[in-house]
N, C-alpha and C positions, 0 to 999 in steps of 0.2 A: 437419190436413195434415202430411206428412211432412217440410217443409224451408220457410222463408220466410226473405226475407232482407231484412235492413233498411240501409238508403243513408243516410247521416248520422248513424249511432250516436251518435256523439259531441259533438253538437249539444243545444242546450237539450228542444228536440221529441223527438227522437232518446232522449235520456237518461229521459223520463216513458214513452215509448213500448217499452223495453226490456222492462221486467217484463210488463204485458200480454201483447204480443207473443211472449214466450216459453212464456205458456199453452196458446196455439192452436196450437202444431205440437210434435213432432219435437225438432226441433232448429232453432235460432234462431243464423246466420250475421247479425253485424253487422260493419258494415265504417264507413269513414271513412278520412282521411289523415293521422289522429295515429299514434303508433305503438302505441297502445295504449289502452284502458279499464279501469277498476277495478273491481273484483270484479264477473265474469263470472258468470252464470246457469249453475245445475246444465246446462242444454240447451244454452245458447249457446258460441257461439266467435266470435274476432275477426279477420278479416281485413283489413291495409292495404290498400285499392284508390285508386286516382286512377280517377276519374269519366270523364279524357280521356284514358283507356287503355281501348281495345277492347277487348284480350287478358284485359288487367284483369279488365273485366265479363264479358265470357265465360267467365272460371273460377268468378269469384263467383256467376253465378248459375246452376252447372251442379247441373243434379239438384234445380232448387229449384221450387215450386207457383206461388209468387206474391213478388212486391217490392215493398217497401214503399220510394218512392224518395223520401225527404227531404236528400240529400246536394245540396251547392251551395253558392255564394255568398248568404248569406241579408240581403244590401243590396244600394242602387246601387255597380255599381264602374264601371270604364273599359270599353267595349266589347269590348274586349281578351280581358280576365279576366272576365267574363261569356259569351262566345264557348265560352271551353276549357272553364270547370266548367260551366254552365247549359244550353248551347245544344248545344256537342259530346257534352257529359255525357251532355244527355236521350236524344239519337241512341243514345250506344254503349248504354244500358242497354237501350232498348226495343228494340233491333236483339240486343241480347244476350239478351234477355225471347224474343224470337220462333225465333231460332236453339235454344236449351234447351228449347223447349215449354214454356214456362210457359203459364198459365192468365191472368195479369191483372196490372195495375202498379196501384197504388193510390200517387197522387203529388201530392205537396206544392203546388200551383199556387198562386193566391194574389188578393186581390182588385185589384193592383195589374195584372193584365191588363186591368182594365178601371178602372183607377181614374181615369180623365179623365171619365168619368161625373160627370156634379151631383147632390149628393145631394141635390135638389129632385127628380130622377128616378130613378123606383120601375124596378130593375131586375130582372130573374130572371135563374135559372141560363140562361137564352137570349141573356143582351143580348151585344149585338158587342163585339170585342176593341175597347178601348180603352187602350193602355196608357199607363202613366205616366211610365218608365222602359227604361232598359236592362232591367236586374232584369225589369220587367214585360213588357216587349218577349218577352225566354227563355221567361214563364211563357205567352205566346200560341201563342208556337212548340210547346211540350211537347206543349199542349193538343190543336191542331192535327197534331202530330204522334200524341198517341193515337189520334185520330180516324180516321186513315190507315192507322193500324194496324192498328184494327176494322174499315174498310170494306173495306181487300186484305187482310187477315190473320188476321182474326179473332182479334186478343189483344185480350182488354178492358181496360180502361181507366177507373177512377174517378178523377176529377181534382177534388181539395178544395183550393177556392180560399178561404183560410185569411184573415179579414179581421185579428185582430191576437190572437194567442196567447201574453199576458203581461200581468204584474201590472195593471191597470185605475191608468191615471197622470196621463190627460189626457181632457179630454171628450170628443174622439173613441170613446176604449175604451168609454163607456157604450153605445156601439149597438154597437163591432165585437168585444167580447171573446170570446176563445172560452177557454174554462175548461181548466184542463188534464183535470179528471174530465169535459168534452165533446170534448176531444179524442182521447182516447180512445173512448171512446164511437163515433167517426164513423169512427174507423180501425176498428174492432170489424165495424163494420155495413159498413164498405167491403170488409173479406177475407169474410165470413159469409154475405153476402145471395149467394144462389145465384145468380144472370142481373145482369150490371149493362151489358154491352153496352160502350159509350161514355157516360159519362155525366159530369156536372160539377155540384159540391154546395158549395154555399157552408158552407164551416166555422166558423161561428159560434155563441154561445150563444142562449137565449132571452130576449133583451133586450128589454124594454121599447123601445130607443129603436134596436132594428135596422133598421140603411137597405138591406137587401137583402131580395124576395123571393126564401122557400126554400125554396116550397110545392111545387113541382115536383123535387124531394128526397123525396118523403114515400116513393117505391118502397123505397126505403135502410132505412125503419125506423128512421132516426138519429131521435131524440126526447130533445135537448136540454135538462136540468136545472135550468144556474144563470144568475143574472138579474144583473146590471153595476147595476141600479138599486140596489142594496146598498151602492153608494160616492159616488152620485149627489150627496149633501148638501157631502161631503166635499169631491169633484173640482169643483165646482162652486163652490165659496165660494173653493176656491182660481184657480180660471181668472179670466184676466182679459176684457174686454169681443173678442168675434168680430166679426173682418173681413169683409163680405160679400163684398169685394174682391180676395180671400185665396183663389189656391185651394186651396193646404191647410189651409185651412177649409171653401172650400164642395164638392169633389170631395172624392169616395171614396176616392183614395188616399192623402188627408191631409198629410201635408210629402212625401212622394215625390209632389205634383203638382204642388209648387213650386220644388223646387229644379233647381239645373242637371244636365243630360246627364252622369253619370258621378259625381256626388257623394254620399256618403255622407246618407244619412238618419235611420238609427236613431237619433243621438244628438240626433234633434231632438221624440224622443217622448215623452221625458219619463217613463221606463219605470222605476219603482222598483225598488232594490235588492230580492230575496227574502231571509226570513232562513233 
C-alpha cells in the first residue's frame, strides 16, 4: 500500500511495530504526543497529533490506506482522562478513517473489555462486553464503534483484543502472553488479509495455558509461534499460593478486575524489566 499510519509510535507496541510496518507500504506516518522519535525509517516520518483533536486526525490520516490505531492511555486512569484520549480519541480517528477513504482501522482493544469474565469460562471472539475498567469500558465502546462503522459505512475494522503483551512475570502471562514476534505477526495478517469485514481476534500467543477461545480467528491466518510454557517452572516456583476469592486471580482481567474505578494497574503486574 501507498500510506499507513501508525497511532501510538511511541509506545512500547508502537516502538516493535515501526520496522515491520514500514515494510508494507510506501511510506509510514507515525504519530504520538511526544515531540519526537529516534532514528526514523528510510519511509517513515513523524507527526505530533493529540488523539482529542479532530483536525489533528484529519490531517494525519489524509491520503492514507489503512491505521494502525495503538495510541491511548494504556492503564486505568480517571474517567476523565480516558474520556479525551480513549473514547473521544477512538471517535476522531474512525470519523477521520471514514471522511479520508480509508479502507480499514486495525486497533489495539484489549481483553480487558471483557475481563469480568471467570476464567472457569471458556470464552470466544463472541462473548459479551464485560469490562473491567474504565480503560476497558473505552475498549467496548471502540469496539462497538467499529462495528457501526462497518454496518453504516462500510470501513472495516480488526479489533485485537490484546490479553498481556510483555515480558511473562507473573502466572497470569502463562496463558495471556503475546510474544512480541506474534505481535507482529497479527498486525501483519490484520493489514494483509484481503476481507476482514468487522471482526475481533484475541491477540495472544500459543499457550499452553490460553484462557481464551481463538478459533474463530482462524479466517486471519494469524498462526501464532511462541508458548509462555518456557517460563512456567520459573514463574511458578516463584508465585505464591492463589486466591479463589481473588478476582484478579480468578477473571480475565487479572488485577484490572480488582482494583478500584480509576486506579492504576500496571504496576501490580509484576512486568520485568527488558534488557
Amino acid at each position: 500500500m501507498k500510506k499507513l499510519v501508525l497511532t501510538g509510535a511511541a509506545g512500547r507496541l508502537g516502538t516493535i511495530l515501526r520496522g515491520p510496518l514500514s515494510k508494507m507500504c510506501d511510506a509510514l506516518v507515525s504519530s504520538d504526543i511526544v515531540d519526537g522519535i529516534a532514528e526514523l525509517l528510510p519511509n517513515e516520518t513523524y507527526l505530533r497529533a493529540d488523539l482529542s483533536d479532530r483536525a489533528a486526525m484529519m490531517d494525519l490520516l489524509k491520503g492514507a490506506d489503512m491505521v494502525v490505531h495503538f495510541g491511548a492511555i494504556g492503564d486505568e486512569a480517571s474517567f476523565d482522562d480516558i474520556l479525551r484520549s480513549n473514547i473521544v480519541g477512538a471517535y476522531n480517528v474512525w470519523e477521520a478513517a471514514h471522511q479520508n477513504g480509508l479502507s480499514r482501522v486495525v486497533y489495539a482493544s484489549s481483553i480487558h473489555a471483557v475481563g469480568m469474565h471467570p476464567k472457569t469460562e471458556s470464552i470466544g471472539v463472541d462473548a459479551p462486553h464485560r469490562p473491567d475498567t474504565y480503560y476497558g469500558l473505552a475498549k467496548c465502546f471502540a469496539e462497538d464503534l467499529g462495528r457501526m462503522f462497518w454496518d453504516k459505512r462500510g470501513l472495516e475494522a480488526v479489533c485485537l483484543r490484546i490479553l498481556s503483551c510483555a515480558p511473562v512475570g507473573n502466572a497470569r502471562a502463562l496463558g495471556s502472553w503475546l510474544s512480541d514476534g506474534d505481535l507482529v505477526h497479527l498486525v501483519e495478517r490484520a493489514i494483509d488479509t484481503p476481507v476482514t469485514g468487522f471482526s475481533v481476534i484475541y491477540g495472544v500467543s500459543a499457550n499452553d495455558r490460553c484462557p481464551v477461545d481463538n478459533s474463530g480467528a482462524a479466517f486471519l491466518g494469524y498462526r501464532p509461534r511462541d508458548n509462555a510454557e518456557q517460563f512456567a517452572d520459573r514463574i511458578l516456583a516463584e508465585s505464591g499460593p492463589h486466591d479463589p476469592t481473588d478476582p484478579g486471580q480468578m477473571c480475565h482481567g487479572g488485577p484490572f478486575a480488582s482494583i478500584e474505578l480509576g486506579q492504576g494497574a500496571k504496576s501490580l503486574l509484576n512486568i520485568p524489566d527488558e534488557d
